[in-house]
N, C-alpha and C positions, 0 to 999 in steps of 0.2 A: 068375803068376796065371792066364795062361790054361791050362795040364792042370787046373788045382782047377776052372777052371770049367765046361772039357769036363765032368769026372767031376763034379760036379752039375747033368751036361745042359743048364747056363744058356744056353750057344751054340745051341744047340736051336732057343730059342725053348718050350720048357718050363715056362718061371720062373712056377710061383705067388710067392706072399704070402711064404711061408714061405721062398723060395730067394733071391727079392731080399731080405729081413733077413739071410740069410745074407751076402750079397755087400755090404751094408751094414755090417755087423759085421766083414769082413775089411777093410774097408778102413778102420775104426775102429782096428782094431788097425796096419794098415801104416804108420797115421799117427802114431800112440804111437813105434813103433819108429823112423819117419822122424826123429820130433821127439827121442826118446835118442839118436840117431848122429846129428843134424843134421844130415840131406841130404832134400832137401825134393823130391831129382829121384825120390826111390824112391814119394813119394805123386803126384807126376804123371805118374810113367809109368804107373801103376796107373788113374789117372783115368779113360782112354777106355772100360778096360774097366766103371766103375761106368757112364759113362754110356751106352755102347753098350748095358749089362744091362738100364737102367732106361726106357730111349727106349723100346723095343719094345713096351711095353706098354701105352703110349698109340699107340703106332700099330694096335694091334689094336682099341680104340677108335672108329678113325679119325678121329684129331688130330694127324695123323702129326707137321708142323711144329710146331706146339704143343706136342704133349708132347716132342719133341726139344727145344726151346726152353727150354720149364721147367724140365729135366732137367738140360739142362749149366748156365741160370741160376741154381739152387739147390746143384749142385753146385758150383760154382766161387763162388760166393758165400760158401760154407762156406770154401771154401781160402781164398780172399781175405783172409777173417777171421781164419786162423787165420793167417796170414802176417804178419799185423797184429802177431799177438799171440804171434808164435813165441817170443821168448827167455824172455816172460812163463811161457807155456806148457809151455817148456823146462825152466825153472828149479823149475818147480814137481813136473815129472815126476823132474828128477833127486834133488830134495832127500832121497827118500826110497829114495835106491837107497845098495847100501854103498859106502864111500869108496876100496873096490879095485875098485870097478866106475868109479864117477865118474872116476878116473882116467887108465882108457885110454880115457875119450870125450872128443871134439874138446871147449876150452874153451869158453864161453859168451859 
């Protein structure tokens, strides 16, 4: 994760509107893949980087704790639930993959 986010200069300190959607969206997508292979360590070790992307921009604000706060509480709130609701989640991603793919993933 972090070269894709060098090379959209997010480490920078760069990040408009448009580059934090982008780092939203990947890790949309890391979570899909997380939740087909069932390892839930590949979406939190990607985590710091969503929140480290998304803090900064409340600190330019100057709400440095606050938007670090809200940051990692909305993010991990997100996980929380979807953790809740993994096998649910799971089940529903795999149902529509073909049955030579469902097979070589971990069972449910």
């Amino acid at each position: 994760m972090r070269p894709v986010f060098e090379a959209l200069e997010i480490t920078t300190g760069h990040a408009d509107a448009a580059r934090l959607a982008l780092v939203l969206a990947l890790y949309v997508v890391l979570a899909v893949v997380s939740l087909i292979i069932d390892r839930r360590a590949l979406m939190a070790s990607a985590l710091i980087y969503v929140v480290s992307n998304f803090a900064p921009q409340s600190f330019d604000r100057g709400q440095s704790d606050a938007g670090f706060a809200i940051t990692a509480f909305t993010v991990g709130s997100a996980l929380l639930l979807l953790s809740a609701f993994w096998q649910t989640a799971r089940a529903a991603l795999l149902r529509p993959l073909p049955a030579t793919i469902r097979t070589r993933l971990a069972a449910s």
